[in-house]
Structure formats: C-alpha cells, structure tokens
C-alpha positions in Angstrom: 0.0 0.0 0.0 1.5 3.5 -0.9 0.7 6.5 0.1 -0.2 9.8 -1.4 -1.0 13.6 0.1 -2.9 16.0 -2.2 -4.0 19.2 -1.4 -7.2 20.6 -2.0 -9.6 23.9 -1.6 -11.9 24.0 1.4 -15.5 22.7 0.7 -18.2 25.7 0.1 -21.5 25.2 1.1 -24.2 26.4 -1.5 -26.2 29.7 0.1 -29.0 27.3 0.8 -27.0 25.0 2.9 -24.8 28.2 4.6 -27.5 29.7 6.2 -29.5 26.2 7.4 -30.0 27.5 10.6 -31.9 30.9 9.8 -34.1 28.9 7.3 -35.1 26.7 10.1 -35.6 29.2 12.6 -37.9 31.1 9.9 -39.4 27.5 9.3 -40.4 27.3 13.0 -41.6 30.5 13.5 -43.8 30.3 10.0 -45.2 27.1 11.5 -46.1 28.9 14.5 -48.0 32.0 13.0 -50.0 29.4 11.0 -50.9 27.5 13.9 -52.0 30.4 15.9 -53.4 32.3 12.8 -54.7 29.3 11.3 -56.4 26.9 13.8 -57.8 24.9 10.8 -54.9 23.8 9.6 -54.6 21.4 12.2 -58.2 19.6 11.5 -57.1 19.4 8.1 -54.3 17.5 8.1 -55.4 15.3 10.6 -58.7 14.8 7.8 -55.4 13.8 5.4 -54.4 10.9 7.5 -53.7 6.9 6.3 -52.3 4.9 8.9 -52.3 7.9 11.3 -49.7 9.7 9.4 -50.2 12.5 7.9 -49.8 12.6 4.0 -48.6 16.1 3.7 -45.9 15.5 6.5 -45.3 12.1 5.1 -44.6 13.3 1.6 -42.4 16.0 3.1 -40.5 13.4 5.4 -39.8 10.9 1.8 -39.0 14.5 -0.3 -36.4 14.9 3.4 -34.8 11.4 2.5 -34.6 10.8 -1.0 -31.7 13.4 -2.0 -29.3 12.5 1.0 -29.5 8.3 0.9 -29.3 8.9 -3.2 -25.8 10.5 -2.6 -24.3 7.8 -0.6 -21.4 5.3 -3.2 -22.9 1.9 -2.5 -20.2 0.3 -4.2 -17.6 1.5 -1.9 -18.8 -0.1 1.3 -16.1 -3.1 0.6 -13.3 -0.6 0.6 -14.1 0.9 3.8 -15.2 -1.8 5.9 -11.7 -3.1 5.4 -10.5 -0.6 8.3 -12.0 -2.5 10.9 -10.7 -0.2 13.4 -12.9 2.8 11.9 -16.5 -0.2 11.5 -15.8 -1.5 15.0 -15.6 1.9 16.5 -18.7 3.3 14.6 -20.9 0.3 15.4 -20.0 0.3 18.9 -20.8 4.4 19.5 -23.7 4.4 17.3 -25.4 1.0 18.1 -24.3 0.6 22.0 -22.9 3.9 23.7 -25.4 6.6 21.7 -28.7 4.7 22.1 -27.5 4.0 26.2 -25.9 7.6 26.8 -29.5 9.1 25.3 -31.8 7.1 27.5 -29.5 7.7 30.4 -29.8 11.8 30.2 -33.2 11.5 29.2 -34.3 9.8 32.4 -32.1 12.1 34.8 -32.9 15.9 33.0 -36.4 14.6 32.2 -37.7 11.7 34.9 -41.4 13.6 35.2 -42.1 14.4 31.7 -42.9 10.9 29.9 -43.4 11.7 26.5 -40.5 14.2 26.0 -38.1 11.4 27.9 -39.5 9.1 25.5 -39.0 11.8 22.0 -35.9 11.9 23.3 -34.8 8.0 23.3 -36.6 7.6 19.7 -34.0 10.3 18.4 -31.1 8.5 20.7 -31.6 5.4 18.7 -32.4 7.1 15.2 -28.7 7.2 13.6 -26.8 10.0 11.2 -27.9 9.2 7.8 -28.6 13.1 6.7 -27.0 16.2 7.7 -23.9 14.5 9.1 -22.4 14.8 5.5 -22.3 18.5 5.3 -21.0 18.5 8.7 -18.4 16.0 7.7 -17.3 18.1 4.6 -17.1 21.2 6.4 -14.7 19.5 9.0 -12.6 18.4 5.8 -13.6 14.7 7.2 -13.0 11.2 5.0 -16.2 11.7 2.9 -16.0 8.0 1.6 -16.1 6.7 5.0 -19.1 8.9 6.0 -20.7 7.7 2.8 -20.4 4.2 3.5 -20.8 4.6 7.4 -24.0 6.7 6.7 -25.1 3.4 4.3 -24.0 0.6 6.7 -26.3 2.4 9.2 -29.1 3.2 7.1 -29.4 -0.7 6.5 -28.7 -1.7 10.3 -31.7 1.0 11.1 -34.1 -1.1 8.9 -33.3 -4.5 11.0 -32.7 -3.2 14.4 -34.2 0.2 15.0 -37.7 -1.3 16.5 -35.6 -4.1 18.4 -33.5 -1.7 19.9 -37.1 0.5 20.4 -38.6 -2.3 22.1 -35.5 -2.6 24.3 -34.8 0.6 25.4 -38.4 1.8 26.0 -39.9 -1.4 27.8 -37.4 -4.0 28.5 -34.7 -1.9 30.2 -36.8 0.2 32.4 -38.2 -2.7 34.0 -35.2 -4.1 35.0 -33.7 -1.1 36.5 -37.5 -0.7 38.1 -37.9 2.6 36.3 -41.6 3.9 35.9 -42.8 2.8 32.6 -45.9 4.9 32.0 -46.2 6.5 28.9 -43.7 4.2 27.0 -45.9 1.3 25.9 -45.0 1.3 22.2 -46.5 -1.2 19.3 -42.8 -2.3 17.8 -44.5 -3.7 15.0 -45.7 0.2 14.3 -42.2 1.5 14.8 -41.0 -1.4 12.0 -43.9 -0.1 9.5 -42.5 3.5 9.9 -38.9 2.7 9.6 -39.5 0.4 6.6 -42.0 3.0 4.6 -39.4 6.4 5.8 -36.2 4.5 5.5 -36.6 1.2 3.6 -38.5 3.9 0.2 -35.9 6.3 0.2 -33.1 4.0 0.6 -34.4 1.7 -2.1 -34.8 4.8 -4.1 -31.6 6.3 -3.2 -30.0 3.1 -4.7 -31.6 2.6 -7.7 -31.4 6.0 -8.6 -27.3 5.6 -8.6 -27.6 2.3 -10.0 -29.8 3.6 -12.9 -28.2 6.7 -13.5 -25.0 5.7 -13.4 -25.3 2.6 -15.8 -26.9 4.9 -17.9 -25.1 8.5 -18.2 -21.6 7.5 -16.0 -20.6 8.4 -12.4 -19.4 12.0 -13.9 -23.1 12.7 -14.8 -24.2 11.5 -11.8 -22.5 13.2 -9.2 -22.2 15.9 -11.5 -25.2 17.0 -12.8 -27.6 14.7 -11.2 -27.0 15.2 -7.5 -27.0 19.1 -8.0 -30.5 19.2 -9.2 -32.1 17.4 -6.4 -29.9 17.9 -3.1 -31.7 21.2 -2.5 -34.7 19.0 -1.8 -33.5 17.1 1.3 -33.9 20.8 3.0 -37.2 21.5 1.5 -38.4 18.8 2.4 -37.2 19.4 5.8 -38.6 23.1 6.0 -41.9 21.9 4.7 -41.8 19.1 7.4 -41.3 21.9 10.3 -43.5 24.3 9.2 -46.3 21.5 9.4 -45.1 20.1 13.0 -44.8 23.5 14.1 -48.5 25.1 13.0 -49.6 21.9 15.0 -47.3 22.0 18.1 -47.4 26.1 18.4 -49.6 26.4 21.1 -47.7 23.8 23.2 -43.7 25.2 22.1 -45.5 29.2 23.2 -47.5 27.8 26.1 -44.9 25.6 27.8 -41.1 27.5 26.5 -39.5 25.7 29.9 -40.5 22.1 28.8 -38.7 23.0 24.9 -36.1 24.3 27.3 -36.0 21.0 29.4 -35.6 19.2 25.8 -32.6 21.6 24.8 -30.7 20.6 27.6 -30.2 17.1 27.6 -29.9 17.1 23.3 -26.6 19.9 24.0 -25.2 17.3 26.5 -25.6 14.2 24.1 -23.7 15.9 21.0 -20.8 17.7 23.3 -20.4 13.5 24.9 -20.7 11.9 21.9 -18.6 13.9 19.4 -15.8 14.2 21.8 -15.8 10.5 22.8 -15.1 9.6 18.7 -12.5 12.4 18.1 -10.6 11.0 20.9 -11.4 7.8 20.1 -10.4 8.3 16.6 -7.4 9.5 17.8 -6.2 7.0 20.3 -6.5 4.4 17.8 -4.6 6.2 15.3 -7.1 6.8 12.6 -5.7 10.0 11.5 -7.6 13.5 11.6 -10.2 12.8 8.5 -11.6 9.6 9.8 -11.9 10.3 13.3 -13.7 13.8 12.4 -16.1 11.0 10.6 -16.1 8.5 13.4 -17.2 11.9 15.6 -19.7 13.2 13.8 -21.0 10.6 12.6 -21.7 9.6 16.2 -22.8 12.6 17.5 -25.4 13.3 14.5 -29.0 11.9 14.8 -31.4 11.4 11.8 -34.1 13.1 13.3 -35.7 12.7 10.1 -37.0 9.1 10.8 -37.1 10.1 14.8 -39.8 12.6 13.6 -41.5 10.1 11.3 -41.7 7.0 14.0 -43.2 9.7 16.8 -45.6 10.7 14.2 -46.6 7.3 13.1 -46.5 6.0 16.8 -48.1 8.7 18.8 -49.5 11.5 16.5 -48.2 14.5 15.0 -49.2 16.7 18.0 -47.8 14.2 20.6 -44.9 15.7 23.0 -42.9 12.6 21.5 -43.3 14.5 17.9 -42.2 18.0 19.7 -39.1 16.2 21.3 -38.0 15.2 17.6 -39.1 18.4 16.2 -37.1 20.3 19.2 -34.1 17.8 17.9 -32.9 19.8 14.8 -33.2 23.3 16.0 -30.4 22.1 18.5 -28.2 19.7 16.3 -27.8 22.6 13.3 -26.3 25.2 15.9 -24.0 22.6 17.9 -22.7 20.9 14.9 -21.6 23.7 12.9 -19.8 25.0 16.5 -18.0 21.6 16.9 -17.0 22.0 12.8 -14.7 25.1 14.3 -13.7 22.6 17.3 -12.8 19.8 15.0 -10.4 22.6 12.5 -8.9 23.7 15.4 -8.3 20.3 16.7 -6.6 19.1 13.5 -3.8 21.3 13.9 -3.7 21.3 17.5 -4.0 17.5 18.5 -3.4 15.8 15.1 -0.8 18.7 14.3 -1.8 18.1 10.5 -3.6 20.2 8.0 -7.4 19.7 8.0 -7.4 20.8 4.2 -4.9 18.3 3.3 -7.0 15.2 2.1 -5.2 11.6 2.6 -6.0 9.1 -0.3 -4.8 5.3 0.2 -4.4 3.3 -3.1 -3.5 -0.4 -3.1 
C-alpha cells in the first residue's frame, strides 16, 4: 500500500446549505403564526391521514430522505469496511454507547415528563444518515467513509431500530425498576415506519445511482444529477417543520421551559458523543479525516426518521413528535460550533492540516 497527500480547496457550502439555521428558525416560527393564525390547519391535516400519518408531513419526510441516501457510493462499502478499526468503533458508539448515553440523560434531565423522555430516546436510537455529510465536509472529514458509514447504518436501522425501540423503552426500564408509564410502544408500528421512511428512500436512493450511473456514468451522476435534487433534502425538511410546528405552536408558546427542558439534555448528548469519537479516533490512530467522521457521525442523529416514528406511533401533535421536532433546532447550531472545534483540533492535536486530504491506493 502506498501512500499519497494531495492538497485541496476548502468545501463551500451552497447559500442554501450556509444559512441552514436561519431557514429553520424562519421555518419554525412560520409554523407557529399558522398555527395560531390558522387553527384549521390542524383539522385538516389530521382529515389527510392513512395509517395515522399525515400525508402532507409524510410526503415532506420521503422528499427529506430521497436526496441524502441517493448521494451515498454503494459500491464502496467493501473498501471501507476493510478498516475494521474505523467499523468496529462506529458500530459500537452508534449502536451501543449513543442509544445508552440518550436514555440515560433523558431519564435524569427529564424523569417527570414521559413523553419528551421518550422523544428523546426515539432520536437517541435514530442514527446519522442526513445532515452529518455536510458537517463531515465542512470538517474536511473522510467523505467516503461517512458515505459508507452513513449506508451501513441506514441498512442496520431497517433490522434493528424497532428491536432496539422495544429494548430501550420497555425491557430496560423494567429491570432497573424505572416507571414505565407512557412508553408502551407497538414495535410492529415502529417497523412499519422505519421500513416506509427509510426502507422507500433507501431503495430509491439506490436505484437512482444504480440507474443513472449505468446509464449517463458516475461523472453525470454526481455531476449533474446530484446538484439538481440535493436542495430538496432541505425543502423537504422546511416543509416538514413548518407543518409540525403550526400543529405544536400552542404547546412550544405555552410551555417554552419544557422546549427548554428538551434543549438541555440534546446539548449534553452531542458535546459527549462527538468528543468521545474524536478521541477515540485519535487513540487508535485513525488519523484527523476519519476520526472527524467517526465523531460526527456519532454525534449526529437522523431526526428525520425520529420525527417520522413519533408521528406514526403517537400523533403529530404528541410531545414525543415536539421532542424530535425540538431535535434539529439544536443539532444545526451545535454541529456547525463543533465544525470550528474539529479545525482547530486538527492542527492542534493531530498537528496536520485539516485541508490536506489523505487518499490510500493499493
């Protein structure tokens, strides 16, 4: 195996992706002035309903996917799994220490409000499969590994996501003789939800790639393809908030200390969880671009499916919808802070340039 350093320019985000977090404060605060201005808005989506979902907020959740899983290189998951360091260590935060360090801070900052406490563990065990690449690219991380990590979790989401439901929000507070009201949960539900907002967008995501790169060439694809429909990931992710928002407004205005309450506990998780991979990254010697991966990719959440299962389980205007809906509002500002963190850490614990990219070739 040789090695070879190239340098290249900083990513730049387009203007839509730059200024993420004004579009979904204006997002919320549009969902709140049709709420409050509009009180039939509510009736009416809840008249547009199959299966308890909303189709309007379920069209805007499979719009939210689509782009993002259509991005990921399927055909590179070989090549990265063969660091077994970098697998192991993303399984392990992701599937065993997130999923535990969320229900832990969601019983100690919220043991009397059930429904938020349970919001709160559905986004624990929902994995990055979304924004985590822009965070990754800003951070100059290993974009092929966050590609095939975000892939390798999208799939383990679809088997294990209602197991590790069931587990987390029935099993586990019985034997530690936690109170259990309010988290009786149908996993056969949470399945349906994670195959219909996961399983369709991932299958789509794939044969899109598959299609149009047999077709027009990788070039194209990535080229001219991906372009045209990324901006739709965050449309369909403003469209989703306005909704959720015109139907939670009256709780978010009426009850600002329990949004507060939610805050807290989601600014704990992503400090823990993206410092526990950078320095895991590091003590194992994965060099600055994959441990920046291994850390955000174990710090992000795909609040996108969170949302979708609390929907599908409990309602659209359930507390466990508001916890997921309180979720993004909180990542966007964190993440893009721990981007600086993670610059500034390249060249102060890695002592290498985060703009110099590492390629391995065989």
């Amino acid at each position: 195996m040789t090695d070879t350093l190239t340098r290249t320019a900083p990513k730049r985000l387009s203007t839509l992706d730059k200024w993420l977090p004004l579009w979904i404060g204006l997002a919320m605060v549009a969902g709140l002035l049709l709420g409050r201005f509009v009180p039939a808005l509510s009736d009416a989506l809840s008249a547009m309903e199959v299966g308890g979902i909303s189709i309007p907020i379920g069209l805007g959740l499979l719009v939210m996917m689509y782009p993002v899983l259509a991005k990921v290189r399927y055909d590179k998951v070989a090549a990265v799994t063969g660091d077994k360091k970098l697998l192991v260590s993303s399984l392990v935060l992701n599937w065993l220490v997130g999923p535990a360090v969320m229900f832990a801070l969601a019983w100690i900052f919220l043991p009397d409000l059930p429904e938020y406490r349970t919001g709160l563990i559905i986004v624990g065990l929902a994995r990055c499969i979304a924004m985590v690449v822009i965070w990754n690219d800003l951070a100059c991380g290993d974009r092929e590994a966050t590609a095939v990590l975000v892939a390798i979790n999208s799939v383990f989401q679809v088997v294990m996501f209602s197991v590790l439901g069931w587990f987390y929000l029935t099993v586990l507070p019985g034997w530690l003789g936690l109170d259990a009201q309010g988290l009786e949960l149908s996993v056969w539900q949470i399945a349906l939800n994670v195959l219909v907002f996961l399983g369709i967008p991932l299958a789509a995501g794939f044969a899109s790639r598959f299609v149009g790169e047999k077709r027009k060439g990788r070039d194209w694809y990535e080229e001219k393809f991906l372009p045209r429909i990324g901006p739709w990931a965050l449309y369909g992710l403003l469209f989703t908030i306005v909704l959720l928002f015109a139907l939670q407004g009256e709780q978010v205005t009426s009850h600002p200390m329990d949004v507060a309450r939610i805050a807290l506990p989601l600014l704990v998780y992503f400090a823990l969880m993206w410092f526990a991979g950078i320095l895991l990254g590091k003590a194992l010697g994965l060099g600055y671009a994959r441990s920046t991966t291994l850390a955000f990719t174990a710090a992000g959440n795909n609040f996108e499916l969170a949302i979708a299962v609390a929907i599908g389980t409990f309602g659209a205007a359930s507390g466990q919808a508001l916890a997921g809906v309180v979720g993004p509002l909180i990542e966007v500002p964190v993440l893009v802070g721990l981007v600086y963190v993670s610059l500034w850490a390249a060249k102060t614990w890695f002592h290498t340039d985060p703009y110099a990219t590492e390629s391995r070739t065989s």
